[in-house]
N, C-alpha and C positions, 0 to 999 in steps of 0.2 A: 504494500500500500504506500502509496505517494503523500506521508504526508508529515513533516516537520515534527511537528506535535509528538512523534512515536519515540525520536531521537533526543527531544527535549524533557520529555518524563524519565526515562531513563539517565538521562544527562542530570536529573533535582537528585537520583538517588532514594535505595529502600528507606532511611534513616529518616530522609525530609517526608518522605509519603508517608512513613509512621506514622510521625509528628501528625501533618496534615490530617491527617483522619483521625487525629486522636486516640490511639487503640491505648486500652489501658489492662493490669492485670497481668502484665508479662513481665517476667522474669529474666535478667541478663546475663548470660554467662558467655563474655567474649566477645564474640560477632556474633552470637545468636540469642535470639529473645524466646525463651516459650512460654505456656501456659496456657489458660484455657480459649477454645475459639470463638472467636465471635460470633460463627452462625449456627455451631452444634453441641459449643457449653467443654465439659470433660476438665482437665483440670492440665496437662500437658502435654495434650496432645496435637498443640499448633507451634508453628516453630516458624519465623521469620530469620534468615542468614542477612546481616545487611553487609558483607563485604562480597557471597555469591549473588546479590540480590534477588535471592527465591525464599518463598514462602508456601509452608505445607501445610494441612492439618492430614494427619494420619486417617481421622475417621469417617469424614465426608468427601473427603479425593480433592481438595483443594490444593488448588499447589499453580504456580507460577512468578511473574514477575512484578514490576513494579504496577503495570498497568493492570495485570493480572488480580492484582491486590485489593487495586480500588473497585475491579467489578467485583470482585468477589464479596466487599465489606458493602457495598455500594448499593448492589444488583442491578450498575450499570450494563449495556452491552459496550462492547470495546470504543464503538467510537463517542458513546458517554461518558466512558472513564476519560477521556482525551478531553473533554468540552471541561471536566470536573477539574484536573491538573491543569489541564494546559490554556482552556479558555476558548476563542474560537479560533479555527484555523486561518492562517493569515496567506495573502500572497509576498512569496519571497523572490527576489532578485537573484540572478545565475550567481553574480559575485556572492550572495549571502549565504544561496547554498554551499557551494563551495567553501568558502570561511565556516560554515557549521560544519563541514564532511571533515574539514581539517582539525575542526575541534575535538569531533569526537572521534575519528582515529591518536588522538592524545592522549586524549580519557580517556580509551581503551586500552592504551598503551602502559598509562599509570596503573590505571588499576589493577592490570594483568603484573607491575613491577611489586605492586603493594601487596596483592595476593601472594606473590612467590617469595615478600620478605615476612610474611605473617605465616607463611609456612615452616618458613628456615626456621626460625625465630620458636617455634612451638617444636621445633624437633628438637633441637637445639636445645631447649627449657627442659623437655624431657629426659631426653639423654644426660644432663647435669642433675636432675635427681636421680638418674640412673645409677650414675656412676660416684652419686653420695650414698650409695647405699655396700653392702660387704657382703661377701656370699654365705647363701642359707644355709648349706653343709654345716651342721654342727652349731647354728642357730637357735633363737626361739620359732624360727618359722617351723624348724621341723617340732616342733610342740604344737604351735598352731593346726598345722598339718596333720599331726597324731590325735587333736580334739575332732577333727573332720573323719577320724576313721584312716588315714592314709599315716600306717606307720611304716617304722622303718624296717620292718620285717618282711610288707607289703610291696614298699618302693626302695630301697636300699641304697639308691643314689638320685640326689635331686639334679634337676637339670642344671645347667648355667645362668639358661635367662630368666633362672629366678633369683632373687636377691633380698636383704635383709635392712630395714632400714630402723635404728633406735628409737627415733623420735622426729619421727614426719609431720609436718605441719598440714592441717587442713583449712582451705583456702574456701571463702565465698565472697561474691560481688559486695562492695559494701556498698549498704544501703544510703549512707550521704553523697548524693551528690558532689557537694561543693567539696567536698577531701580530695585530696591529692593524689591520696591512698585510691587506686583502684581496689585492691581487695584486701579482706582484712581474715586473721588470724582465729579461729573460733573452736580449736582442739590442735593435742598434737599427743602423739603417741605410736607404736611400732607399728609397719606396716610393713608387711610384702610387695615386694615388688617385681614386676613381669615385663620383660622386655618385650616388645612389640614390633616384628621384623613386614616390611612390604614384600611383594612379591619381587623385588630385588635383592632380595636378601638381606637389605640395611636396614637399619635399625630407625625405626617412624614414630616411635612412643613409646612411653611408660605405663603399665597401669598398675592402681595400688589398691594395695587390700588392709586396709586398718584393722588391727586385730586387737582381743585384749582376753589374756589366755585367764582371767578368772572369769570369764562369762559363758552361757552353755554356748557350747563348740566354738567358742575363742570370738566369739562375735560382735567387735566394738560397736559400743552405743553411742551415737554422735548425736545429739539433741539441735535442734533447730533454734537458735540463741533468741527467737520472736515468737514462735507457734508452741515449742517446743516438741515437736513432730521429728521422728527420729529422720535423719538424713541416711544417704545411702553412704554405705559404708567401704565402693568399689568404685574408683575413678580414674578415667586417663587423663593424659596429658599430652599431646603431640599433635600427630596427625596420622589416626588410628587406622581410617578407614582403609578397605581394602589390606589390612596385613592381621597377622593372628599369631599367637603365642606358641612357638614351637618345643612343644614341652617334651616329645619325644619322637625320634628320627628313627624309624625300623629297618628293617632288612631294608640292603641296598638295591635288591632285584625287584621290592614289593611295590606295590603301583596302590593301593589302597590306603584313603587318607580318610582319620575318623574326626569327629568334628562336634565339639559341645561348647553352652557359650563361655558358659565359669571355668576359671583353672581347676578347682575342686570337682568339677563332674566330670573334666575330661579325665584327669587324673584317675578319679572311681573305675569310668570306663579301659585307663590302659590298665587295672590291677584285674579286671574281670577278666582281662585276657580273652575275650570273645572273636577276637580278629590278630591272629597270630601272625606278629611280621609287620605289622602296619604300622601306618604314622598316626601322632596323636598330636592334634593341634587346636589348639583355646581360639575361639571366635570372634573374645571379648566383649561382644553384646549382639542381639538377638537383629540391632538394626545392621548393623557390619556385614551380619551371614545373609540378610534376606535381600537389600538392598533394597531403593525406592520402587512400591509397586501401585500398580494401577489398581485406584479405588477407587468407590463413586456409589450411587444408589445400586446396587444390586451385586458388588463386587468386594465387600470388605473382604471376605472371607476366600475369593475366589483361586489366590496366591497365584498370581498375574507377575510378571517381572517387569517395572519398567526397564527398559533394557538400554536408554537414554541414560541412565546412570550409570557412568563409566567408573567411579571408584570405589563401589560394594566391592565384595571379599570376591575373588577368582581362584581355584586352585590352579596352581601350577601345570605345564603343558604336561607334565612326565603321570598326576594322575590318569588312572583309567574308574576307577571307586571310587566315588565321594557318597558318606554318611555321615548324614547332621543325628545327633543326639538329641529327642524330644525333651525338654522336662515337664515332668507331671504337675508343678505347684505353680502353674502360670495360666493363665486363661489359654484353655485346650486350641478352642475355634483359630482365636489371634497367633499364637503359636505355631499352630498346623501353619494357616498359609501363610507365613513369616517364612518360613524354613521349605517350604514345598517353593514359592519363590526362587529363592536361593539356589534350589537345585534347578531350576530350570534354567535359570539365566548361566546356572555353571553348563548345561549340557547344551543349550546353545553357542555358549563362547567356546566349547571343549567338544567339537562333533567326538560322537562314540563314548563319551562317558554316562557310565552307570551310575545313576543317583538312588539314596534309600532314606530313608526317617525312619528310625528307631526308636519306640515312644517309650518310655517311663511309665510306672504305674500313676495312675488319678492321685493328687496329691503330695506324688515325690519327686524329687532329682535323683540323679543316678548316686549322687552323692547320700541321700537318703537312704537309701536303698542298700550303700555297703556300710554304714550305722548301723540299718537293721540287721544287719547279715543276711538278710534276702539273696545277695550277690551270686547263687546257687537256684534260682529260680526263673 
């Protein structure tokens, strides 16, 4: 479409269209705002990026850009959202087009510079808690580990890219404004650490596990310093996407990669020994393995892959087996096609691979499960 207006909405930027429309109720962590949607409610299940400038809600299929945004809060059609931003369309001069085509091959230039230093810059953060941390062999991790049921009789050597840190700091947005301080200090205590390799094999992020080995199975309780609503107690740091925790490398010949989204369940899964030979590798969250999928009225559930999403998880060209790990204590339905996804967009990218979901019983992880000593059934 011919029309100015398209290049100048996107030229204001997600952050100013925020603003503009006033969205309130979200939450900031970094470049991205979540929290609950404005047209279908839930509590974080919409998510605005304002350095990709896209914006999702997971449960009504919303999802696009700046303009995208305003029909969506709006219920304009496209060329309303244009009239709302941008006002009405004007006639412009050859020289003025041009001077705007120059502008924003700049600001696409910038931003595309600003994206790859806000990348470096978050590997980079990560990898320096990484490497603040000392290896778990002979750790309280392996205590931690032993309340989860994975002792050392079980697993007898831990991997590398897990790590052991004394007293890690837990980080949230602070909520002033006007401080200086982007974000502020609000617990600190041991935590595991998981390196987080891309499918280059480098290293793309941290992820941590706070633990606190006099709680049942070692489970730091981090309190919400406002609501007092427990926080999650498992978080990265980098730039996760697309890479997964290689917690164990099997037979050289073997082509079958197993795949859960916690350290602790994959872990369960390599002591079951059900796949002899195989690789065992952490997902690190259920959005990583499934990648962005097409939803909408009649599709939550349908486990669709958008396949326009280039940096969800891929296995390696050398897989011919890829098996995701179900867990049972998650919502069954959303789970299923998270993960049913996942494998499709892998056996599209991978012609000839074999995909499988392996479910848990109602109510457990596999990590449950070798607690119970079930691990026999």
């Amino acid at each position: 479409m011919d029309d100015h207006r398209i290049a100048d909405a996107k030229r204001k930027g997600m952050a100013a269209i925020m603003q503009q429309l006033d969205i309130t109720g979200l939450k900031r962590g970094g470049v991205e705002w979540t929290g609950p949607c404005p047209n279908c409610g839930g509590t974080d299940r919409f998510s605005i990026n304002t350095r990709k400038s896209q914006f999702l809600c997971r449960q009504c299929g919303g999802k696009g850009d700046e303009i995208g945004l305003v029909q969506f809060i709006m219920g304009l059609d496209f060329i309303g959202a244009l009239e709302w931003i941008c006002g009405p369309k004007q006639q412009l001069s050859e020289a003025e087009i041009a001077k705007r085509a120059a502008r924003d091959a700049e600001n696409k230039a910038r931003k595309e510079r600003e994206a790859k230093a806000y990348h470096d810059k978050a590997v980079r953060e990560g990898r320096e808690i990484w490497e603040a941390g000392r290896p778990a062999e002979d750790s309280p991790v392996r205590d931690y580990l032993a309340l989860r049921g994975i002792t050392r009789d079980l697993f007898p050597k831990l991997p590398v890219c897990l790590r052991f840190h004394p007293a890690l700091p837990y980080m949230l947005p602070n909520p002033d404004r006007g401080s200086r301080n982007q974000w502020i200090e609000i617990y600190r205590g041991p935590a595991m650490l998981a390196a987080v390799q891309g499918m280059n094999d480098r290293f793309c992020a941290v992820h941590r596990t706070w633990f606190d080995l006099d709680q049942p199975q070692g489970k730091a309780r981090i309190p919400d310093p406002v609501t007092g609503e427990p926080l999650k107690r498992k978080k990265g740091y980098g730039a996760k996407k697309g890479g997964a925790i290689r917690l164990h490398n099997g037979a050289a010949n073997n082509r079958t990669l197993v795949m859960a989204e916690g350290i602790e369940t994959t872990l369960s899964a390599l002591i079951a020994d059900a796949y002899p030979g195989a690789h065992y590798w952490a997902g690190v969250d259920l959005g990583n393995m499934s990648g962005q999928r097409i939803t909408g009225r009649g599709l939550k559930y349908a486990g669709i892959p958008d396949l326009e999403d280039a940096e969800a998880f891929l296995p390696p060209p050398w897989v011919d087996r890829l098996i995701f790990v179900k867990d049972g204590d998650s919502d069954p339905r959303d789970t299923q096609a998270k993960l049913e996804a996942g494998i499709r967009r892998a056996m599209v990218n991978r012609p000839g691979l074999r995909g499988q979901i392996v479910a848990c019983p109602d109510g457990k992880d596999l990590n449950d499960v070798l607690l119970d000593g079930d691990g026999d059934e």
